[in-house]
C-alpha positions as CSV (number, residue, x, y, z in Angstrom):
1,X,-5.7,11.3,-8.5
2,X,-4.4,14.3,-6.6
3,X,-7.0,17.1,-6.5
4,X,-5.9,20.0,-4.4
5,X,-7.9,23.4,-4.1
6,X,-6.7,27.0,-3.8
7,X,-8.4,29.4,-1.9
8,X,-8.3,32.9,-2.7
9,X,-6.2,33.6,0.0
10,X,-3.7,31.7,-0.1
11,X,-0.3,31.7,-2.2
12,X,-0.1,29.6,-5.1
13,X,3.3,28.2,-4.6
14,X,1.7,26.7,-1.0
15,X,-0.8,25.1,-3.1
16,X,1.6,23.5,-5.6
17,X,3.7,22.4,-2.4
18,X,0.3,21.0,-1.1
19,X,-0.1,18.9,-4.7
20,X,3.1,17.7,-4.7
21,X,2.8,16.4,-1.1
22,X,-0.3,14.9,-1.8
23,X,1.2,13.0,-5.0
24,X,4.5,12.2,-3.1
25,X,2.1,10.3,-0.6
26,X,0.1,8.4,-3.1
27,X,3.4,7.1,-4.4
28,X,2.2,7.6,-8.3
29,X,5.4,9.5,-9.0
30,X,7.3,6.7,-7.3
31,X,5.4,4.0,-9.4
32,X,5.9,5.9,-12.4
33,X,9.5,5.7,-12.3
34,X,9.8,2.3,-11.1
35,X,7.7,1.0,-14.0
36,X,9.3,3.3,-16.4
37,X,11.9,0.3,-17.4
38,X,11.6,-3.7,-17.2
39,X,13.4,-4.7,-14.0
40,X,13.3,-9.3,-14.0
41,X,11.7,-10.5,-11.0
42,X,15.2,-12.1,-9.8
43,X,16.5,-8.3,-10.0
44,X,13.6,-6.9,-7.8
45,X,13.8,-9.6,-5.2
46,X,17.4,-8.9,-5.1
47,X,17.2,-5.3,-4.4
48,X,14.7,-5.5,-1.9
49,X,16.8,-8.0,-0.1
50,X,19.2,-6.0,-0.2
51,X,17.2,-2.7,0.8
52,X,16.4,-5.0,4.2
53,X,20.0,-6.0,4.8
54,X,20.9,-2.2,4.8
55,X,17.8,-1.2,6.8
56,X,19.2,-4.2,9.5
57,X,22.0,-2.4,9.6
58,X,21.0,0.8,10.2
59,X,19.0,-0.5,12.7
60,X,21.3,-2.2,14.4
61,X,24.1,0.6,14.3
62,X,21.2,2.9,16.2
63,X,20.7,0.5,18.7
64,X,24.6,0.1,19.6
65,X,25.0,4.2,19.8
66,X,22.8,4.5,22.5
């Protein structure tokens, strides 16, 4: 669980922005929303290969700019 503590001094929108941050790295937003529906196994596999093809990709098209 996030726990994020505001000084006196300092400006509560920073410590929101802090929270957030800190939530955003624990990934439980992220999890929320991918659990939020059924996805079948066969789907998720699918997608992530298809995440890795595109991440090839990019990867590759970086390598041949340079």
């Amino acid at each position: 669980m996030a726990r994020v503590v505001i000084s006196e001094d300092e400006n509560l929108e920073s410590g929101l922005k802090r929270f957030r941050r800190s939530r955003q790295k624990e990934g439980t937003v992220q999890t929320y929303k991918r659990k939020q529906y059924y996805t079948k196994p066969s789907d998720e596999r699918r997608a992530a290969k298809k995440k890795a093809i595109r991440k090839m990709r990019r990867k590759l098209l970086r390598k041949r700019r340079r």
